[in-house]
ROVO-91029 format. One record per residue (C-alpha): residue number from 1; residue in three letters; x, y, z. Coordinates in nm, 2 decimals. Layout:
<padrens>
  seq  type       X       Y       Z
  NUM   ALA       X       Y       Z
...
</padrens>
This chain:
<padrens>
  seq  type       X       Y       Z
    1   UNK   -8.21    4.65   -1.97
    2   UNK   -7.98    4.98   -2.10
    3   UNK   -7.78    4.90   -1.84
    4   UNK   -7.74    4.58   -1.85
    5   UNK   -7.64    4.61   -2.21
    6   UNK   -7.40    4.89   -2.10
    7   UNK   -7.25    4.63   -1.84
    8   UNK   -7.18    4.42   -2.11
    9   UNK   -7.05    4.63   -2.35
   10   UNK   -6.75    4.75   -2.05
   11   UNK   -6.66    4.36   -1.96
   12   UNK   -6.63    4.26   -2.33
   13   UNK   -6.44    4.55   -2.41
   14   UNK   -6.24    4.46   -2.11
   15   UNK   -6.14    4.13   -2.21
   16   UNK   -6.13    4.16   -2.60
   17   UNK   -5.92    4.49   -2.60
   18   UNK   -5.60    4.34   -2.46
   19   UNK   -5.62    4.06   -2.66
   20   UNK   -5.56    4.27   -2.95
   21   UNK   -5.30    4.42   -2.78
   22   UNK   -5.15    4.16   -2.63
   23   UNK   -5.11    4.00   -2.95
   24   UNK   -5.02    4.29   -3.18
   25   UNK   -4.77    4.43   -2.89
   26   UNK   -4.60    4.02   -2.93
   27   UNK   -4.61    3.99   -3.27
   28   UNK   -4.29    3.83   -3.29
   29   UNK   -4.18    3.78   -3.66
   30   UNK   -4.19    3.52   -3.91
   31   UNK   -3.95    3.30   -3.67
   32   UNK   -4.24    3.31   -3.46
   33   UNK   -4.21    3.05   -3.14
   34   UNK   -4.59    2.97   -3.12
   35   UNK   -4.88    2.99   -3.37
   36   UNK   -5.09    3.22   -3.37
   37   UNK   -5.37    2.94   -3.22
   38   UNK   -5.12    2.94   -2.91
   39   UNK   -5.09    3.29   -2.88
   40   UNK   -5.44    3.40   -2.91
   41   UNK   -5.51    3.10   -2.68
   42   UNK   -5.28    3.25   -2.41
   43   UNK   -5.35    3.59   -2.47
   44   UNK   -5.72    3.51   -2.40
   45   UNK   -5.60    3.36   -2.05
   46   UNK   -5.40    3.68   -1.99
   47   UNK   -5.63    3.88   -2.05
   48   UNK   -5.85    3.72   -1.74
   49   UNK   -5.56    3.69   -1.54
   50   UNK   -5.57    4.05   -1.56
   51   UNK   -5.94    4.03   -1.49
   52   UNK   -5.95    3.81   -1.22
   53   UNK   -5.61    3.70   -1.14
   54   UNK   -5.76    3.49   -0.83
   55   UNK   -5.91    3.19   -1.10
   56   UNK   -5.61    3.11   -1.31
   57   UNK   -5.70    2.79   -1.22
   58   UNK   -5.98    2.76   -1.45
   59   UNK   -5.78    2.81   -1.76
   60   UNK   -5.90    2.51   -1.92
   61   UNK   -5.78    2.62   -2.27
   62   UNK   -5.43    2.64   -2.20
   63   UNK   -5.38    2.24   -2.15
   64   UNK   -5.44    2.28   -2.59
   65   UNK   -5.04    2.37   -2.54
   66   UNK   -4.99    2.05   -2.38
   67   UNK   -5.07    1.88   -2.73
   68   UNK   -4.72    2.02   -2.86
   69   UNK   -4.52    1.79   -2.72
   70   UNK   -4.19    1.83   -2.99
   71   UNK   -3.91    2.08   -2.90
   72   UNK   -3.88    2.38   -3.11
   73   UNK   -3.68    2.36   -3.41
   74   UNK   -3.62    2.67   -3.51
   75   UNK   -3.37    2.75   -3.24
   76   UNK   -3.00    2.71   -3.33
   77   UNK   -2.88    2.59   -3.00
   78   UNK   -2.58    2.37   -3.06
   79   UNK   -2.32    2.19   -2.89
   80   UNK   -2.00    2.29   -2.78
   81   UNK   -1.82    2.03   -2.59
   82   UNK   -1.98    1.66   -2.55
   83   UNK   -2.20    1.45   -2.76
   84   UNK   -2.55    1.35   -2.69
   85   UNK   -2.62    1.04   -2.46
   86   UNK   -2.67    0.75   -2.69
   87   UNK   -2.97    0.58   -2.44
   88   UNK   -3.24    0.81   -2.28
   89   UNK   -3.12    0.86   -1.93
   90   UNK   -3.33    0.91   -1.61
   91   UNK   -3.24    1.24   -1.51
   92   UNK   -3.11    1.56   -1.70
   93   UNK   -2.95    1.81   -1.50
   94   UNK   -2.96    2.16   -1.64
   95   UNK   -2.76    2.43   -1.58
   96   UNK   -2.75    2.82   -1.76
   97   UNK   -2.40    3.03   -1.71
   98   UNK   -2.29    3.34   -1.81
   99   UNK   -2.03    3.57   -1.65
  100   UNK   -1.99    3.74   -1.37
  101   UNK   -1.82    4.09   -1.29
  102   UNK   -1.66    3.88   -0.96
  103   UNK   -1.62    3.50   -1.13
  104   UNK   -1.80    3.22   -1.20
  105   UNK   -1.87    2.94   -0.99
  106   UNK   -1.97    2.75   -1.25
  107   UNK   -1.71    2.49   -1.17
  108   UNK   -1.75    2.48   -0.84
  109   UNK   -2.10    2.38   -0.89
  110   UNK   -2.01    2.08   -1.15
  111   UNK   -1.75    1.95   -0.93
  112   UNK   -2.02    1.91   -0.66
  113   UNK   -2.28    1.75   -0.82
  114   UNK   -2.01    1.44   -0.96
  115   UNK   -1.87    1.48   -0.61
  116   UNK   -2.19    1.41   -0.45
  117   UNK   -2.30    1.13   -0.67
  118   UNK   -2.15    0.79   -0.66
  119   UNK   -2.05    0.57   -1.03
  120   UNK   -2.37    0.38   -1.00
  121   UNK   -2.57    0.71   -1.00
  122   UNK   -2.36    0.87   -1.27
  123   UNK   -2.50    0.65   -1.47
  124   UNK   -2.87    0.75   -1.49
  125   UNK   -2.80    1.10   -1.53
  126   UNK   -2.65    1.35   -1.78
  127   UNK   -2.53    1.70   -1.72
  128   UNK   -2.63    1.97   -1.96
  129   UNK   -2.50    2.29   -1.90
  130   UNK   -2.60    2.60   -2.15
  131   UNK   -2.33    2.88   -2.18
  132   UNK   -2.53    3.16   -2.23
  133   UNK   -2.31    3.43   -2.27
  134   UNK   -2.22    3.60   -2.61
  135   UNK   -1.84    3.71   -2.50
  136   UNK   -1.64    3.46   -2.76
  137   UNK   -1.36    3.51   -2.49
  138   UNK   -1.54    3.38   -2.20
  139   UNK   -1.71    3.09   -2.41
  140   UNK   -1.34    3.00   -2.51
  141   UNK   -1.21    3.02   -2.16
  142   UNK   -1.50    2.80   -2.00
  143   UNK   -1.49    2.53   -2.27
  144   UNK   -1.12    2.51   -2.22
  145   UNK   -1.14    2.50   -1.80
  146   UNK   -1.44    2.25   -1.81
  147   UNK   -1.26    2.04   -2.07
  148   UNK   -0.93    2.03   -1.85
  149   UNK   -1.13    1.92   -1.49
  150   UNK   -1.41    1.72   -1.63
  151   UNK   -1.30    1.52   -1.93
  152   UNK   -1.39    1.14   -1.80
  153   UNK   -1.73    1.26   -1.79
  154   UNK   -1.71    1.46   -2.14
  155   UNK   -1.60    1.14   -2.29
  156   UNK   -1.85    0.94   -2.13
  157   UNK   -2.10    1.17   -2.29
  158   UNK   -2.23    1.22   -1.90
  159   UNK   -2.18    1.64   -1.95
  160   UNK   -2.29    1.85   -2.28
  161   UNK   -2.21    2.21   -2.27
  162   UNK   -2.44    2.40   -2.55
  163   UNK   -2.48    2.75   -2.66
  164   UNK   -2.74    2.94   -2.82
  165   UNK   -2.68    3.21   -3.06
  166   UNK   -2.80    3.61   -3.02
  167   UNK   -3.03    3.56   -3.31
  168   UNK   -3.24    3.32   -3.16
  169   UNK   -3.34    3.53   -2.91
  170   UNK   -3.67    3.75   -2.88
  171   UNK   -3.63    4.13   -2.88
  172   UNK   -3.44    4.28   -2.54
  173   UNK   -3.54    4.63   -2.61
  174   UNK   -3.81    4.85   -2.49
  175   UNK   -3.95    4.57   -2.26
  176   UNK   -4.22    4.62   -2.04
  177   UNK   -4.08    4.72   -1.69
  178   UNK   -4.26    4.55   -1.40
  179   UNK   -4.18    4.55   -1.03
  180   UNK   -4.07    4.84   -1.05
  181   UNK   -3.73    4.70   -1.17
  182   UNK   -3.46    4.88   -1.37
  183   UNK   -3.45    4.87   -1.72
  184   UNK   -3.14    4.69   -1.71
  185   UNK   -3.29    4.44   -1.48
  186   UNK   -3.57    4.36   -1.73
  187   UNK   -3.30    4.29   -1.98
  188   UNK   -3.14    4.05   -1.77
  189   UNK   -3.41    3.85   -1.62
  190   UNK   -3.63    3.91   -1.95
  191   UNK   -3.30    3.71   -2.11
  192   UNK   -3.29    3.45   -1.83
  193   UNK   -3.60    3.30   -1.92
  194   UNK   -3.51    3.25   -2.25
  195   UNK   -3.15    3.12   -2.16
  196   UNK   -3.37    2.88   -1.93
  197   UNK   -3.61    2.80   -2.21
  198   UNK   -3.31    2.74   -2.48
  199   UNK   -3.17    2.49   -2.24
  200   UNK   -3.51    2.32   -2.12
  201   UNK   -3.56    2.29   -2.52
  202   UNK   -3.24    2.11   -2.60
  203   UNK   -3.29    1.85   -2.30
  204   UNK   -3.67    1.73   -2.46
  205   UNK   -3.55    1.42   -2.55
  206   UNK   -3.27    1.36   -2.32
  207   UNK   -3.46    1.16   -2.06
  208   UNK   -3.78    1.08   -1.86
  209   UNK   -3.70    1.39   -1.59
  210   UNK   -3.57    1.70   -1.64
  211   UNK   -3.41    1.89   -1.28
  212   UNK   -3.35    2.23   -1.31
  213   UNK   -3.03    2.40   -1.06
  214   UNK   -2.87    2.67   -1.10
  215   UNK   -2.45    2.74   -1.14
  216   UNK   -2.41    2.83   -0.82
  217   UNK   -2.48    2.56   -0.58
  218   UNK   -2.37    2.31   -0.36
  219   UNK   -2.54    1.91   -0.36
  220   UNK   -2.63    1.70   -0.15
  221   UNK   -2.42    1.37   -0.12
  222   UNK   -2.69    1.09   -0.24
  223   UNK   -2.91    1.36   -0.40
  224   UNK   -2.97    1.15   -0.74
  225   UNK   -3.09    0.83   -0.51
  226   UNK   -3.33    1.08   -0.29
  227   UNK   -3.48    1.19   -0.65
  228   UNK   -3.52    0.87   -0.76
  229   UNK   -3.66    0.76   -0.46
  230   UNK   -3.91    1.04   -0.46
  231   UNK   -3.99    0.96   -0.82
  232   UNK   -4.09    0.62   -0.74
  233   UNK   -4.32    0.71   -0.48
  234   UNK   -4.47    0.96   -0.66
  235   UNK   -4.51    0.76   -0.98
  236   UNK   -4.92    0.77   -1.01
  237   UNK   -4.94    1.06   -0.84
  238   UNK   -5.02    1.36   -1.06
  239   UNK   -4.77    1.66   -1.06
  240   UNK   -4.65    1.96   -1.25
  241   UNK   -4.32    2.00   -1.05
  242   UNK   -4.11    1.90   -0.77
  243   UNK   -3.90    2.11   -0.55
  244   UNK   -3.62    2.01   -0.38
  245   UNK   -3.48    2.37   -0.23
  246   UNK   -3.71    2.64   -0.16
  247   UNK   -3.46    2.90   -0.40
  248   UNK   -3.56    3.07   -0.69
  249   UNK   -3.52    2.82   -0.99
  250   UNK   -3.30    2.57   -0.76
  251   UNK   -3.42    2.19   -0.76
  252   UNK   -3.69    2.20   -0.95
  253   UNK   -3.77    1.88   -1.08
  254   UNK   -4.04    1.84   -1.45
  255   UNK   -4.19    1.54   -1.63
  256   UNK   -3.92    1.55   -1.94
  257   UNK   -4.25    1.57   -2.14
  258   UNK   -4.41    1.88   -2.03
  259   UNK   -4.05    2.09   -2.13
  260   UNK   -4.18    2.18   -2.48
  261   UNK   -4.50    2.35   -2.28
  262   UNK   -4.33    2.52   -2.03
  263   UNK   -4.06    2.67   -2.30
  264   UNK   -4.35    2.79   -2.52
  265   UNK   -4.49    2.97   -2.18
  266   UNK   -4.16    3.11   -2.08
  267   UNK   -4.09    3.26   -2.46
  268   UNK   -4.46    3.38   -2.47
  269   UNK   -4.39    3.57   -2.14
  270   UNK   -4.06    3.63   -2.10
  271   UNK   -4.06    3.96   -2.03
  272   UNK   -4.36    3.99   -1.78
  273   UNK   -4.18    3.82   -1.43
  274   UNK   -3.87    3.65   -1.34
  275   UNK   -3.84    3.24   -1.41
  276   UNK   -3.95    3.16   -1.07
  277   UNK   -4.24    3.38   -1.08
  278   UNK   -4.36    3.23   -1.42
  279   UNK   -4.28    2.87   -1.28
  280   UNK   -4.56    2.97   -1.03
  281   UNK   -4.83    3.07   -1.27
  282   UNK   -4.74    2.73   -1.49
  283   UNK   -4.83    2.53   -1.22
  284   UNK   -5.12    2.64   -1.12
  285   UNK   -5.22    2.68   -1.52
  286   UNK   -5.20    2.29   -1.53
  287   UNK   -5.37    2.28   -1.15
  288   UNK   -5.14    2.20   -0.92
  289   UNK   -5.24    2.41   -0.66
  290   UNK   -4.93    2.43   -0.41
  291   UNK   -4.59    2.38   -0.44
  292   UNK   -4.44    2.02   -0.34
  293   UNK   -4.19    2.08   -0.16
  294   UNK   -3.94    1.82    0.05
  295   UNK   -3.73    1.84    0.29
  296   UNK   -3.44    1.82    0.37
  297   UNK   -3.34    2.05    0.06
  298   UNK   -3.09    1.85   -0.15
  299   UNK   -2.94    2.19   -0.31
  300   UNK   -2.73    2.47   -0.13
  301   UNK   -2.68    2.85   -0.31
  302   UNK   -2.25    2.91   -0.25
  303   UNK   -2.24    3.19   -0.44
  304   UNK   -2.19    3.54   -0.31
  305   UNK   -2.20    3.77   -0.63
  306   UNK   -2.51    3.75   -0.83
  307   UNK   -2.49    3.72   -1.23
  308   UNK   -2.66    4.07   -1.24
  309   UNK   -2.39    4.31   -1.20
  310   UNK   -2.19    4.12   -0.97
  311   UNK   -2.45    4.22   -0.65
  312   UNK   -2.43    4.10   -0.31
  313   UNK   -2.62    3.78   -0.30
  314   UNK   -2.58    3.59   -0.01
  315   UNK   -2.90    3.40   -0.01
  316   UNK   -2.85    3.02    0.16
  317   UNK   -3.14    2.81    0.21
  318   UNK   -3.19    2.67    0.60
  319   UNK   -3.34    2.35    0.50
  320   UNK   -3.02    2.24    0.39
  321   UNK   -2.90    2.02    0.60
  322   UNK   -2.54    1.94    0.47
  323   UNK   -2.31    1.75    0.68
  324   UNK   -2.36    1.92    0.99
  325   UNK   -2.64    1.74    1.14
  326   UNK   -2.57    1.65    1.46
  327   UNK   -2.55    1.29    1.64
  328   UNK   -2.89    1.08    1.66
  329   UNK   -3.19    1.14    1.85
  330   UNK   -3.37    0.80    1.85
  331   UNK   -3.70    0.86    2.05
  332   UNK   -3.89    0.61    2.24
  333   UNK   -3.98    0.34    2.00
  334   UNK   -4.05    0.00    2.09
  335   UNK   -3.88   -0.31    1.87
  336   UNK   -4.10   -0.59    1.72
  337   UNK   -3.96   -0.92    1.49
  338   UNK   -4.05   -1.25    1.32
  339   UNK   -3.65   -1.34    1.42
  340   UNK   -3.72   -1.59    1.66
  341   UNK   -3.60   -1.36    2.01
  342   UNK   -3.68   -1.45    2.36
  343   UNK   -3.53   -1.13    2.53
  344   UNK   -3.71   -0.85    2.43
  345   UNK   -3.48   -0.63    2.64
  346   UNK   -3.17   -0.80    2.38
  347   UNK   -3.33   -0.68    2.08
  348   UNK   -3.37   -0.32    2.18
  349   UNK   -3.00   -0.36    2.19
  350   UNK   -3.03   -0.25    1.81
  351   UNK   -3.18    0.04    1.89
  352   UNK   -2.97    0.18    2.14
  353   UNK   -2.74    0.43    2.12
  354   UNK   -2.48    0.31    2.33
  355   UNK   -2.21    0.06    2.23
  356   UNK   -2.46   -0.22    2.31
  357   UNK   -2.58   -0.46    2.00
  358   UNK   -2.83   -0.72    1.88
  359   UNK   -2.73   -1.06    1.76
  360   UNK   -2.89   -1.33    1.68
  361   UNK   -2.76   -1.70    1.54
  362   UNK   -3.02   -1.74    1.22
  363   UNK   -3.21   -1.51    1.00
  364   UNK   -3.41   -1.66    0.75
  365   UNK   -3.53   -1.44    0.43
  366   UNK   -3.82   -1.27    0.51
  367   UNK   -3.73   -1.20    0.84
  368   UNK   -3.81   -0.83    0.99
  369   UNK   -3.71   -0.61    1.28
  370   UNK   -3.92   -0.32    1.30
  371   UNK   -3.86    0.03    1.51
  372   UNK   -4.25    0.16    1.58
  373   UNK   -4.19    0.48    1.74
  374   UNK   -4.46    0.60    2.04
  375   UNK   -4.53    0.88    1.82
  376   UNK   -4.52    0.93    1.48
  377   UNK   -4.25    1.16    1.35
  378   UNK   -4.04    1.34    1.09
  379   UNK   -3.74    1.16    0.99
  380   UNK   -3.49    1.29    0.81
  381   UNK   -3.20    1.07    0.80
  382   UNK   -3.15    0.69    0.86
  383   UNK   -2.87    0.49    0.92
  384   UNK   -2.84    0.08    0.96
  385   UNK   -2.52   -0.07    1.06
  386   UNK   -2.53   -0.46    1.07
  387   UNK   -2.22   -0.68    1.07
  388   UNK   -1.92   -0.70    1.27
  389   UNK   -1.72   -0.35    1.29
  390   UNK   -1.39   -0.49    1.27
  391   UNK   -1.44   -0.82    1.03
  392   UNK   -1.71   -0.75    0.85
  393   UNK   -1.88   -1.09    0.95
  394   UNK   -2.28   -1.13    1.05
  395   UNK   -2.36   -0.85    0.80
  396   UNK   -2.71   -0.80    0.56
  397   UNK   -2.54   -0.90    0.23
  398   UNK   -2.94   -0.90    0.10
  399   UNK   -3.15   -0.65    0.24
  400   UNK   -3.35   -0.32    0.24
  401   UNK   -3.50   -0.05    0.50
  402   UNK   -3.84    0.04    0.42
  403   UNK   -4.00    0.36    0.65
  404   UNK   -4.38    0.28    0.74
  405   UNK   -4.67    0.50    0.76
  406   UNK   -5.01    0.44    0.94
  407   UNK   -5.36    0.51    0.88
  408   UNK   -5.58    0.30    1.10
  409   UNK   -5.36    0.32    1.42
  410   UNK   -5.26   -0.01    1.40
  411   UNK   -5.02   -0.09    1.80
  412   UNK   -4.72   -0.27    1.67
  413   UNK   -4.69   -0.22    1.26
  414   UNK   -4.81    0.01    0.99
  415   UNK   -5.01   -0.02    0.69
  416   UNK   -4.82    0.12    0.44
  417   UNK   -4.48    0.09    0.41
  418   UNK   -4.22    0.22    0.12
  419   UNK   -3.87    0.18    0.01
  420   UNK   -3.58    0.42    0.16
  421   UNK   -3.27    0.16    0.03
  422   UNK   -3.10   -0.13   -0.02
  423   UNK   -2.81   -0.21    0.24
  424   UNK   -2.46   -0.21    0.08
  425   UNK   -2.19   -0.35    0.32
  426   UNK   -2.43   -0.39    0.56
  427   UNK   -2.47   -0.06    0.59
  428   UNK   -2.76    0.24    0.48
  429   UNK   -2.71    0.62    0.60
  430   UNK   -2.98    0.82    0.38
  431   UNK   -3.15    1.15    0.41
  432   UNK   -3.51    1.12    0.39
  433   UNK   -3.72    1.34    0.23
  434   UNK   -4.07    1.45    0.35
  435   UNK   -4.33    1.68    0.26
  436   UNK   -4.40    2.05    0.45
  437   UNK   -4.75    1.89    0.47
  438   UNK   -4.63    1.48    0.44
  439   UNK   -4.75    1.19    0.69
  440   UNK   -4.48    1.16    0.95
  441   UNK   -4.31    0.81    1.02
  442   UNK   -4.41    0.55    1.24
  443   UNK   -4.22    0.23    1.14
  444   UNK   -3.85    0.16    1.02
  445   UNK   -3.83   -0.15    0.91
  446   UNK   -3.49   -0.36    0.88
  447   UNK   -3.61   -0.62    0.59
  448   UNK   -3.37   -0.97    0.54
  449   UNK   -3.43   -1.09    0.15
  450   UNK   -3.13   -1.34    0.19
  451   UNK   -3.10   -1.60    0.45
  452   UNK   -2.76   -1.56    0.70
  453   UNK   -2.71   -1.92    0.85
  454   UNK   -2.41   -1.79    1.03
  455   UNK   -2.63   -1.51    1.24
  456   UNK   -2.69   -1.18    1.21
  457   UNK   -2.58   -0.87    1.42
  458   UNK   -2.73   -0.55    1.39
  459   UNK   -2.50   -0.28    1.56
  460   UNK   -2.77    0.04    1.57
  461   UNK   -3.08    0.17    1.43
  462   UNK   -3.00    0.55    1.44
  463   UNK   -3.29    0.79    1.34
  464   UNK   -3.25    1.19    1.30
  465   UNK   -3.62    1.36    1.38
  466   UNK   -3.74    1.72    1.36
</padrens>
């Protein structure tokens, strides 16, 4: 029984003890970020991390955060070129800058993403990019430079640029020193997270999704229709976040709502780990148990120089496909229709990769031509070319490709099929973007929603596989 009682006396000490510290180490100020609810709350789950860092998934008590769902006010972030979007947009794309010993690539990164994004896309999106460097001379000299190259999309109030004052931020002395990092290497990634959590604070109420790059990157072209894409797929699925590169804080995609809990974590801990690190431990705090990742990654690092002293940082990520993907690999598939075909041998025509076509005189709405491949597979780009190549006659003015997936091994269809595009022109050439551990493709499936009296040619059905 004595020892028992000893045993007792050792684990509560070891629990209760860095509580105390924990909390009287971070005591903040009066400006406090959290209550002192939150903080004991989290310190409690620290304090077993420390324990038993192998069940942070059983941190119950720190969904109570999840019940503060307002931005914090006491933060004097403010804007320094733009206005706030009058309607709630889709998407806000976040970006933190400050300045590097070897220059920024800031613009570089901003010209990209409007690059890679067509006028219809534009519009369900706005850019918010925090300045988070002190140096009046650089803020000055960035306004003016982004003001110059980007002003249609300032005026459309489609890119904020915000700052966020020295005083709002927590104490950048005498931090703890993890990872056997430098002191001035705490400092700057200790800062980081609160130049991320500054930003994800001002974009609360922005729109539904929040996607997190960094100022350094290069996009994919399309990369706002992938998202959205993605996001309607994933709709009733539950997730924390979605990852679209496999970099540090690059592509990382949050429910809108969940920013005011993930800022109060990154403030609470901002000195313990780098962003990504802390991203990690959010995750799993609110059970998602792996990373969702998909590929291809819609997200390149260009930069060379890190924003830490200017180091060497030529990091790229391989699932980044870019435009260098090579011609199409269709494999063996067979071709099945409603279109009223008698030469089977004519309708693989579509799916050929010669100059060969398919044509028919009459497609009625409704009617399908579906690719099933022999074996299922991991498709990452599609492209549909219908109509003439040189008048632009016989062409889907009214249609969509939709991929297909299978489940009860169904010969000449699937069971589940979902929505890759709409044809424009005729025409769809997507990326499409698949889980590590995703079901692979079986069907693609050319859908007609309008009827073409005057006949219908499809030129190819090109797919790119892994």
């Amino acid at each position: 029984m004595r020892d028992f009682l000893w045993k007792l006396i050792i684990i509560a000490t070891a629990v209760v003890l860095p509580i105390y510290y924990f909390i009287d180490e971070n005591p903040f100020d009066t400006a406090s970020f959290l209550s002192l609810k939150e903080k004991e709350m989290v310190a409690w789950q620290r304090a077993r991390m420390q324990i038993n860092p192998g069940r942070t998934n059983h941190m119950k008590t720190f969904k109570d955060m999840q019940k503060n769902s307002e931005p914090l006010e006491n933060v004097n972030s403010h804007i320094l070129l733009g206005a706030s979007p009058t309607v709630k947009k889709l998407l806000t794309i976040g970006i933190s800058s400050v300045q590097r010993p070897q220059g920024s690539y800031l613009l570089d990164t901003l010209q990209s993403l409007f690059f890679a994004s067509s006028l219809s896309e534009q519009k369900y999106f706005t850019v918010l990019v925090h300045l988070a460097d002190p140096d009046p001379n650089w803020l000055d000299q960035m306004i003016s430079n982004i003001s110059t190259l980007f002003q249609p999309y300032v005026q459309a109030r489609q890119l904020v640029v915000i700052n966020t004052p020295l005083k709002s931020y927590l104490p950048l002395k005498n931090l703890k020193k993890n990872f056997n990092d430098t002191p001035t290497h705490v400092t700057f990634r200790s800062k980081q997270n609160m130049d991320y959590a500054f930003l994800m604070n001002f974009a609360t109420n922005y729109s539904d999704y929040f996607l997190m790059i960094e100022d350094d990157v290069k996009c994919a072209p399309g990369f706002v229709s992938q998202i959205a894409t993605i996001l309607s797929a994933w709709e009733r699925k539950a997730w924390v976040t979605l990852e679209f590169s496999r970099l540090g804080f690059i592509g990382k995609l949050f429910h809108a709502r969940d920013l005011p809990c993930f800022v109060r974590f990154l403030l609470l801990f901002y000195q313990e780990m780098p962003c990504d690190y802390l991203l990690s431990h959010f995750r799993d705090l609110l059970m998602q148990k792996k990373p969702i990742q998909f590929f291809p990654s819609l997200f390149q690092h260009m930069g060379n120089y890190s924003s830490f002293e200017g180091q060497l940082n030529s990091l790229t990520d391989k699932e980044f496909e870019g435009n260098n993907i090579g011609p199409p690999g269709n494999p063996a598939a067979t071709i099945h229709t409603s279109l009223n075909v008698t030469n089977a041998s004519v309708l693989m025509n579509a799916y050929s990769l010669d100059k060969n076509f398919f044509y028919i005189k009459e497609a009625k709405a409704g009617s399908h031509l579906t690719v099933v491949l022999d074996i299922p597979a991991t498709v990452f780009r599609v492209q549909v070319l219908t109509g003439s190549e040189l008048k632009e006659e016989n062409q889907v003015k009214e249609g969509q490709v939709e991929l297909g997936y299978d489940s009860t091994n169904r010969i000449n269809d699937c069971d589940d099929y979902i929505l890759l595009g709409l044809l424009v022109n005729g025409i769809l050439d997507k990326q499409v973007l698949s889980e590590e551990s995703g079901k692979k493709v079986k069907c693609v499936r050319l859908l007609v929603t309008a009827a073409l009296p005057s006949g219908l040619i499809v030129r190819h059905i090109n797919l790119w596989i892994k």
